[in-house]
N, C-alpha and C positions, 0 to 999 in steps of 0.2 A: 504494500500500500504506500502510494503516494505520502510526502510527509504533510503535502502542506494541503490533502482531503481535510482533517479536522478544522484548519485553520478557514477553509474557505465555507465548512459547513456556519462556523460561527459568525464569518462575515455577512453573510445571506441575514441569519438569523439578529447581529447586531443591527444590519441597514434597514430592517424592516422595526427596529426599538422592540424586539422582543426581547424575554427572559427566558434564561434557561427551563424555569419553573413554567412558562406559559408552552411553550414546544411543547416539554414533556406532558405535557396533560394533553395538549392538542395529539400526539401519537400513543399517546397513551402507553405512557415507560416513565420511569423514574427520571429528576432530575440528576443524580447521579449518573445514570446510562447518557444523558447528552452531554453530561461534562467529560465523561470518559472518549464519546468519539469526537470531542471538540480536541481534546488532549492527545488524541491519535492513540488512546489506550485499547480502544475498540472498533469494529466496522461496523457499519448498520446494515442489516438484511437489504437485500432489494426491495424491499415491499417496503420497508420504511425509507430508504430511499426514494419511491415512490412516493409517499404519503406525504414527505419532508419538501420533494419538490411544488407539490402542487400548494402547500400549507407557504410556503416561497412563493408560489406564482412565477415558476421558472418550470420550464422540460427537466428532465432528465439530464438529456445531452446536458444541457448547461451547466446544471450541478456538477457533475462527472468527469462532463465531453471534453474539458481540456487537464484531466489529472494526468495521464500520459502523452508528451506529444507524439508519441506514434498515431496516437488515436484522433486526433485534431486532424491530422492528414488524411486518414482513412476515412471520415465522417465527413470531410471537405469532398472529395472522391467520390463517395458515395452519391452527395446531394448533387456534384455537377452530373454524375451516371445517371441519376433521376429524372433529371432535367433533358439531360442528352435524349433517354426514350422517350420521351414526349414529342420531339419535334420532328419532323416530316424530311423527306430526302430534300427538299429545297434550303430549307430551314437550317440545316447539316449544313450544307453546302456553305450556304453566309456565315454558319459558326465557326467555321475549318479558315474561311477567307481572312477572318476578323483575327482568330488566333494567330494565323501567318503575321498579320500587320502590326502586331504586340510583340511576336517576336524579332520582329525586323528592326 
């Protein structure tokens, strides 16, 4: 685990003027259990990562999406692959042109 997972859980949680004590009842767990993954003593299940992000008003991705930078790139990848299936052989074509002229 990332070192600075805890440190960004608690920044979410400071910018919105929470307390530890207010999370923990909103996921319902001890405040000790959110001091421990603020502190990096612990990880949170997926599902309270879930629970954490939506209680943030953030994705996933977001909470998570940049704990590894491998992963930033691979999530970056993915969404342009997303994007790329959606568009039509012409469509391609202007994208392919444009990329060339970024690269030049």
């Amino acid at each position: 685990m990332n070192e600075n997972y805890g440190e960004q859980i608690k920044t979410y949680r400071i910018n919105l003027g929470m307390t530890q004590n207010q999370v923990a009842k909103e996921l319902d767990v001890t405040p000790g259990y959110i001091s421990n993954v603020e502190n990096g003593r612990t990880a949170m299940s997926l599902r309270l990562l879930i629970y954490y992000s939506k209680l943030m008003g953030i994705t996933l991705d977001e909470l998570v999406g940049n704990i590894e930078p491998d992963y930033k790139k691979s999530s970056t990848d993915n969404a342009l692959w997303s994007v790329i299936q959606t568009l039509d052989d012409e469509q391609k074509d202007k994208l392919i042109k444009t990329i060339k002229l970024w690269q030049s």
